[in-house]
C-alpha positions as CSV (number, residue, x, y, z in Angstrom):
1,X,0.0,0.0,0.0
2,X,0.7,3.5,-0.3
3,X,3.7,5.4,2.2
4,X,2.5,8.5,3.7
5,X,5.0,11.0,4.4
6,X,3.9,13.3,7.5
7,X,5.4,16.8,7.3
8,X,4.8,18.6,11.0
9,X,4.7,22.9,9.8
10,X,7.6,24.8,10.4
11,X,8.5,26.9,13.8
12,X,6.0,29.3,14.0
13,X,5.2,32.6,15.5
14,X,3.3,30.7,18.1
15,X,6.1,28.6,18.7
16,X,8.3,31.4,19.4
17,X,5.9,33.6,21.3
18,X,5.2,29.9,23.5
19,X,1.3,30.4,22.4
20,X,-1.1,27.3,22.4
21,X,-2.1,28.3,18.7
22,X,-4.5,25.4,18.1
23,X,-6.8,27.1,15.5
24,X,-6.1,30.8,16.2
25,X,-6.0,32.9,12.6
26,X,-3.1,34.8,11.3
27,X,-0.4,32.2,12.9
28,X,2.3,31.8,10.1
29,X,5.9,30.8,10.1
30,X,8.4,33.0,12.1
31,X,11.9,33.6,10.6
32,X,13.4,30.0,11.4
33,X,10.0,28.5,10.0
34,X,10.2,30.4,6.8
35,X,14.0,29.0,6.3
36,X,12.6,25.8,7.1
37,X,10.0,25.5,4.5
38,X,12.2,26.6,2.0
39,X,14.8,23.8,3.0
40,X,12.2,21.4,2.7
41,X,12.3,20.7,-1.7
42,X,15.8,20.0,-1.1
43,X,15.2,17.2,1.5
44,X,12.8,15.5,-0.3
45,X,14.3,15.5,-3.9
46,X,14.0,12.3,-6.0
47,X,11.0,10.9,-3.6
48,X,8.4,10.9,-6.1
49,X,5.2,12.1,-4.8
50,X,1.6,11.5,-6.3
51,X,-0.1,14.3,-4.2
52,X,-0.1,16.2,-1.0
53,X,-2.4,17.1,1.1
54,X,-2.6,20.0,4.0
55,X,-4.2,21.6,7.3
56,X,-5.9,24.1,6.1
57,X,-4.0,26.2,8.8
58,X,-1.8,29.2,7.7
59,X,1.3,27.6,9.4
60,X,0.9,24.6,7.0
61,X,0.4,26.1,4.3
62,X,3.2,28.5,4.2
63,X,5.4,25.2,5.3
64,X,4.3,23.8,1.7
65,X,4.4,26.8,-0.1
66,X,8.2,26.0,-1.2
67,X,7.6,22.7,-2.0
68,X,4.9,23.6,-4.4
69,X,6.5,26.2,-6.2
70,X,9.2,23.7,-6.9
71,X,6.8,21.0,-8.1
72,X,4.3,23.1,-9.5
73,X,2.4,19.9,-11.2
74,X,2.1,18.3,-7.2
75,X,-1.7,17.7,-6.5
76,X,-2.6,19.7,-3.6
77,X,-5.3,19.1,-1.5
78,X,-6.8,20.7,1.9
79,X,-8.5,18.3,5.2
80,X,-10.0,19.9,8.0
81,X,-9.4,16.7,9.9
82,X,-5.4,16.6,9.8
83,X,-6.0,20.7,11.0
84,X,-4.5,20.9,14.7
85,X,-6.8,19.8,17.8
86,X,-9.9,22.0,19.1
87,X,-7.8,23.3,21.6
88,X,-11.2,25.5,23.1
89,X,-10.5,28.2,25.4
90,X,-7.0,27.5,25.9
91,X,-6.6,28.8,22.4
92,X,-3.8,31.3,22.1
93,X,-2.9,31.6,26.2
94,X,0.8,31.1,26.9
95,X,2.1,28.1,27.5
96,X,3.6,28.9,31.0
97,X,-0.2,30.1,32.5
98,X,-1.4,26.4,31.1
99,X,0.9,25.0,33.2
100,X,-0.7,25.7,36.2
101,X,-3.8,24.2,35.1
102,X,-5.2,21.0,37.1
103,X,-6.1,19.7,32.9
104,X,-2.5,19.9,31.6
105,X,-1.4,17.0,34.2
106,X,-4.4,14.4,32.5
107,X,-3.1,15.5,28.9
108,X,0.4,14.8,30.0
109,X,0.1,11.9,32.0
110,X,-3.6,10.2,30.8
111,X,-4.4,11.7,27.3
112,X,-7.3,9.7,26.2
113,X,-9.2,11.1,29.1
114,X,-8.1,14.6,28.5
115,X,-11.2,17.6,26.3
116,X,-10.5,20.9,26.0
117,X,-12.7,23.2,27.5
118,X,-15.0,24.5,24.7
119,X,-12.9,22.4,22.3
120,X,-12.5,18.6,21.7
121,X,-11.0,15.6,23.1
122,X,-7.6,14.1,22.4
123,X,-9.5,10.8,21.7
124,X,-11.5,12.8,18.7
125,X,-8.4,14.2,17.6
126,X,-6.8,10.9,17.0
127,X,-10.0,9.3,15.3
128,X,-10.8,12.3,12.8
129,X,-7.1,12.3,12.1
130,X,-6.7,8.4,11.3
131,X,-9.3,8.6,9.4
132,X,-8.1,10.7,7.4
133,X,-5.2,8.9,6.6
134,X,-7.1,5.9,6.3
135,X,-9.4,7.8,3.7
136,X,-6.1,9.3,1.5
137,X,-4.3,5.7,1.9
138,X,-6.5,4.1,-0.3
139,X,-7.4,7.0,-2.6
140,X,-3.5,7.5,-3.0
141,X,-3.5,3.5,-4.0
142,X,-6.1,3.3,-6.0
143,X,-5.3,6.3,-8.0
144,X,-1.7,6.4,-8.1
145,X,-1.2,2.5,-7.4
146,X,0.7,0.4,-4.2
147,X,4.0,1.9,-4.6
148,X,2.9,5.5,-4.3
149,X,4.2,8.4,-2.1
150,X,2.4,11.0,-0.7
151,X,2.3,13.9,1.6
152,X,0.3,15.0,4.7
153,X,1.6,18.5,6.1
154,X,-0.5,18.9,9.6
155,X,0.4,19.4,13.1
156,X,2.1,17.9,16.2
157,X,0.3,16.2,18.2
158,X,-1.8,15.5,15.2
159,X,1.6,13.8,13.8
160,X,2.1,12.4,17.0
161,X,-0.7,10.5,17.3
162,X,-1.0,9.0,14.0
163,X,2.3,7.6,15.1
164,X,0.9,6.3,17.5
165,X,-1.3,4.5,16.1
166,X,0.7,3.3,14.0
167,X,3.0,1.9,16.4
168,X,-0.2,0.0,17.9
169,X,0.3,2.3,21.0
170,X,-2.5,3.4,23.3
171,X,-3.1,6.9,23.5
172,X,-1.8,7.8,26.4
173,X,1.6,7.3,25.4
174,X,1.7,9.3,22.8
175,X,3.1,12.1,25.0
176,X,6.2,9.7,24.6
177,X,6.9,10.5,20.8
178,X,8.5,13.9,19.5
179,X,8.4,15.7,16.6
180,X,10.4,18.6,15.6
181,X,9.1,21.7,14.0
182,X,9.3,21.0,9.8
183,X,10.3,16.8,10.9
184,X,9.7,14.5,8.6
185,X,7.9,10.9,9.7
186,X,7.0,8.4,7.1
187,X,5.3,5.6,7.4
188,X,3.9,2.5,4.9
189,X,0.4,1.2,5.1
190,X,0.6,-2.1,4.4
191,X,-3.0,-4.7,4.3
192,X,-1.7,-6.2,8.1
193,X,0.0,-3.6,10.1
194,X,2.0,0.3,9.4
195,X,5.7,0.0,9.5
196,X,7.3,3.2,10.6
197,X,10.2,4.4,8.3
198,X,11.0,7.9,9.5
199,X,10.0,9.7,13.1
200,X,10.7,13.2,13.0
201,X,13.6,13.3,11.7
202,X,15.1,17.1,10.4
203,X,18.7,15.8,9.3
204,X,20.1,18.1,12.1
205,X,21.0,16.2,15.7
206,X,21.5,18.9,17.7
207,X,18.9,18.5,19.7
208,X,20.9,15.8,21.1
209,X,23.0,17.7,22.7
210,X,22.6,17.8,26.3
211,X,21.6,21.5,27.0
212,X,20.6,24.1,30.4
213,X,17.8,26.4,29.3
214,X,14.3,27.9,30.8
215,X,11.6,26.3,29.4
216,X,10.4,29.3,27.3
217,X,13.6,29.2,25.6
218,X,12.7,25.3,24.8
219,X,9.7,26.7,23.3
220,X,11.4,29.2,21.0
221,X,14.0,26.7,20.2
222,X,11.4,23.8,19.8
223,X,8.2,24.4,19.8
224,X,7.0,21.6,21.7
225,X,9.3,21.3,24.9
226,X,7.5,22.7,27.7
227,X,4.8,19.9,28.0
228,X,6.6,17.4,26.2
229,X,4.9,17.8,22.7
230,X,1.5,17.6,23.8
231,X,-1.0,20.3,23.8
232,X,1.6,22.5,23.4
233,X,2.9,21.6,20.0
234,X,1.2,24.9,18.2
């Protein structure tokens, strides 16, 4: 079957500003985003890819933009359900005030339990988002055939928990699994079981190296540090 390859958006203005975007307008890439994106054509040259599909989020698309404009014949598509989670009314507080909130230990530490005030659960997250994939896998195959390629550019703990999945992992470890801003995680859709190729992976291990910094800085360098990639990832 098909191999998706899972593109999280590049750092964004959220990211730097350590701002729970979720689905907050006029959130696009910040400086080291934008270089990011543009890298991004280069990294993936001679994978041949049938189509690509996107959040419909600004973040995302600018993270594509590049990538487009090198293959201008690529088959774009949008889906509201790889767009990041209903976050409610924690949309667009800091990450630091969150911190403090009684909720934030459950998304950490017991996930599937875990909905947003005025927004949705991490459980409904998950399920709109594999369905998606699901839905694209075999449109990709039957279109393209069982050897095609495509692309899904969408969020991080949407990214997260596909991996998840994937993996044949509950839920509530998916705190476990990290994803770098503009990573790359592929994985192949076989009829029996996913095989995971790729997991984030940005081609620069730096993030490796052991490191003393506040946890805002994390979040500027990051964009997912300060809860450990959950709720948090913008």
């Amino acid at each position: 079957m098909a191999t998706l390859i899972l593109v999280r958006h590049g750092r964004s203005t959220a990211n730097t500003a350590g701002l729970l975007a979720g689905w907050t307008p006029g959130v696009g890439l910040d400086e080291r985003g934008a270089e990011q994106a543009a890298a991004l054509p280069g990294r993936l040259v001679g994978v041949p890819l049938a189509a690509a599909v996107t959040s419909p989020l600004q973040r995302c698309r600018e993270t594509l933009a590049p990538l487009l404009a090198a293959r201008p014949d690529l088959e774009v598509h949008t889906d509201e359900r790889i767009g990041e989670c209903h976050y409610g009314d924690w949309s667009g507080r800091k990450l630091s005030e969150l911190a403090g909130e009684p909720l934030m230990k459950v998304v950490q530490q017991h996930p599937s339990a875990a909905a947003f005030p005025g927004g949705e659960s991490l459980r409904a997250m998950q399920a709109r988002a594999v369905e998606a994939v699901r839905d694209w896998n075999a449109r990709i195959e039957e279109e393209y055939g069982s050897d095609a390629v495509f692309l899904m550019c969408s969020h991080g703990d949407i990214i997260k928990s596909l991996v998840a999945d994937a993996l044949g992992m509950h839920l509530d470890l998916f705190q476990r699994i990290h994803v770098d801003p503009c990573s790359v995680t592929a994985v192949r859709y076989t009829p029996t079981r996913p095989f995971v190729f790729r997991l984030g992976d940005t081609g620069d291990f730096g993030s490796l190296v052991p490191r003393s910094e506040t946890p805002d800085k994390a979040v500027e360098d990051g964009g997912n540090a300060v809860v450990g990639g959950g709720a948090g990832a913008a």
